[in-house]
N, C-alpha and C positions, 0 to 999 in steps of 0.2 A: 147503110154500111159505114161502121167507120174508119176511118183514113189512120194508118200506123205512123205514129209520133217519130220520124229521124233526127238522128243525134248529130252532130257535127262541129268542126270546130272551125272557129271564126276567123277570119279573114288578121285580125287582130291577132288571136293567139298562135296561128301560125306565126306572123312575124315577130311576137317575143320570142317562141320558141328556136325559129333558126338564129336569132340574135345572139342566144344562150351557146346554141352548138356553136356558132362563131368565136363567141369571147374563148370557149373552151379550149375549142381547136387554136385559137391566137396564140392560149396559153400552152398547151403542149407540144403541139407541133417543133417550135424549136429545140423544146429539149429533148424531143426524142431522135429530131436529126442529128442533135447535138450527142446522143448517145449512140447512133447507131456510125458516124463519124469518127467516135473514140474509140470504138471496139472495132473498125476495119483498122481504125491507128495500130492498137493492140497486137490484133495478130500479124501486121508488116513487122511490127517490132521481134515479135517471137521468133516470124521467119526468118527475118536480118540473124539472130544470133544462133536460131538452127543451123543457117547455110554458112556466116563464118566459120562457127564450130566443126562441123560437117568439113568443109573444105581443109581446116587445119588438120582432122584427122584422116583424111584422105592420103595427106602430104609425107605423112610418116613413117611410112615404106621405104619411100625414097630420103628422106631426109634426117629419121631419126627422131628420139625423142624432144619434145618441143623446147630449145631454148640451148640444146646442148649440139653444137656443130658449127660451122659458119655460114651453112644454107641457110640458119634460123637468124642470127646474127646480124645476119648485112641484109640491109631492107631492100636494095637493089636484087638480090638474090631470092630475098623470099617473094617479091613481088614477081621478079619478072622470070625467078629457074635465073639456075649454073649458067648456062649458055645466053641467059639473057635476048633470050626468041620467045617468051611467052609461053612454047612447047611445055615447060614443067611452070611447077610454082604455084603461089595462090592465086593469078588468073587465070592460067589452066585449070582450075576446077571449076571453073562457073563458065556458063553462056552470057558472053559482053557485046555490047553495042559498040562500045567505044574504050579504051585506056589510054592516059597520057601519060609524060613522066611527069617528075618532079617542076612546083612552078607551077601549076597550073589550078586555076579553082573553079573548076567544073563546078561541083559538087556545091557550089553556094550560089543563092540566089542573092539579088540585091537588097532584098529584102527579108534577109536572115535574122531570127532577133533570137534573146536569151529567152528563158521561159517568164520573167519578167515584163517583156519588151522593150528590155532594154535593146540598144542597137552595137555590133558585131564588127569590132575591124576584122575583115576578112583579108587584109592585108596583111597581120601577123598569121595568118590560119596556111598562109600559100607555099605549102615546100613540102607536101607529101605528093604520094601516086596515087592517080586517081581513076575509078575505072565506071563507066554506066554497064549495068547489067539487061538481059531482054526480060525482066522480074519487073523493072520499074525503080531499081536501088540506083542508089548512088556510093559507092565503096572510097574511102579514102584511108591509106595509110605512110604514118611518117614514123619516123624511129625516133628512140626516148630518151629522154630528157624530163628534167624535171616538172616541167611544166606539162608536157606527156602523159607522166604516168601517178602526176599528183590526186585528180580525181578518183584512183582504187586505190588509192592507201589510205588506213590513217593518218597523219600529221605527223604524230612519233614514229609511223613506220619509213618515211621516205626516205632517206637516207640510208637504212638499213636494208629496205628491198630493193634500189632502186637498180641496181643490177639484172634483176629478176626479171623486169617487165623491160622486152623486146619492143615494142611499138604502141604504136595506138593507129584504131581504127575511130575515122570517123562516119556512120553511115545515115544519109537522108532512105529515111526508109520508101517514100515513095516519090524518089528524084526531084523533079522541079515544081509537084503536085506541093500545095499550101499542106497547113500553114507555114512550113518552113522556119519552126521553131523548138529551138533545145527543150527536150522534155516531152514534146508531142509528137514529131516527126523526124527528130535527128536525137542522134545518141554518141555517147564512145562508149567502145569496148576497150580492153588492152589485149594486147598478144603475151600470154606472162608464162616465162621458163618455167618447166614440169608439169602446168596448170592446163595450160590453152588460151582459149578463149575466155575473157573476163568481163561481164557488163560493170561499167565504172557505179559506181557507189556501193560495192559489194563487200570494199573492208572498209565503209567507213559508215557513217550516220547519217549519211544525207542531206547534207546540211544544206544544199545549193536548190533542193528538190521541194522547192518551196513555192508560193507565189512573187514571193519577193526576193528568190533569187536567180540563178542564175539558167539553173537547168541539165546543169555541167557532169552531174551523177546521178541521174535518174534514172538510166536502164534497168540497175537490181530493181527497183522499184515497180519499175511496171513489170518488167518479167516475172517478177516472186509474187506481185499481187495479181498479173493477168490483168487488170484497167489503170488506166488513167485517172487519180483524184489525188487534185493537188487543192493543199491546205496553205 
């Protein structure tokens, strides 16, 4: 009787084999964490300027059309409500951990950089109001000025609008979690009279929204495109 011939594989070609899924897995694995990283980025980002937006028009009941009254006006007011209790205003519409006044820079790690990596005096950044949310945000807002409200304009428009945009928002979209860099995880918006809410690069070309710059108007960008890919 004879004996049925089994097939098998060798002791050898197993070990090329998991070699293979090795090298494979070395090579994907990053970039899929690295994809699946950018797109929880994405939708903090989305949420940030749902729940600004959202909050601003919550406010208009009581306060009127956006940018016309001196509720919208005085940053001390819009932040904190009339009565300056917190009770009205824009941290009255969110659930917060924490809000401070003016002075303080929660909201920045020490290790904050451009979307460059370039490195952040956060010592000119310190003189808005800053609030942590139970979301995992970090909210900051200071009122405008040129330097403010330069990132949603064009060039030629600043001077001409600069009336128009009330404040700027700056928000680490998931608090003191990395990478703690403009363009991935931190953004501005404006507060802009009649508008609302504005992610900055939205009237201009994006010019900072590069690898070699800054980072400083990338919000239209990622919101319009829904990911992060910076050229």
């Amino acid at each position: 009787m004879k004996s049925k011939k089994i097939s098998a594989f060798t002791l050898a070609e197993v070990l090329v084999t998991l070699m293979i899924i090795g090298v494979i897995a070395a090579m994907t694995i990053p970039t899929l964490q690295q994809n699946t990283r950018n797109n929880e980025l994405v939708s903090a980002t989305l949420k940030a300027y749902s729940s600004l937006s959202q909050a601003v028009d919550r406010m208009k009941p009581d306060y009127g059309p956006v940018g016309y009254g001196t509720k919208w006006n005085d940053a001390e007011t819009f932040w904190k409500g009339e009565k300056k209790d917190y009770k009205e205003g824009f941290v009255s519409q969110f659930n917060y951990v924490s809000v401070e006044d003016s002075n303080n820079a929660t909201c920045y790690a020490e290790t904050m950089k451009q979307l460059n990596g370039g490195n952040i005096d956060t010592e000119t950044m310190v003189n808005g109001y800053t609030m942590h949310t139970t979301d995992g945000m970090c909210i900051m807002y200071r009122e405008s000025g040129r330097s403010a409200c330069a990132p949603f304009l064009n060039v030629d428009e600043v001077d001409d609008n600069m009336n128009n945009c009330l404040g700027r928002f700056l928000v680490d979209v998931n608090g003191e979690k990395g990478p703690n860099r403009f363009g991935r995880d931190i953004y501005y918006f404006a507060l802009y009279k009649g508008s609302g809410v504005i992610p900055a690069g939205s009237g201009t070309s994006q010019t900072s929204c590069t690898r070699d710059g800054s980072g400083y108007d990338c919000a239209a960008k990622v919101i319009r495109e829904k990911k992060i890919e910076i050229k």
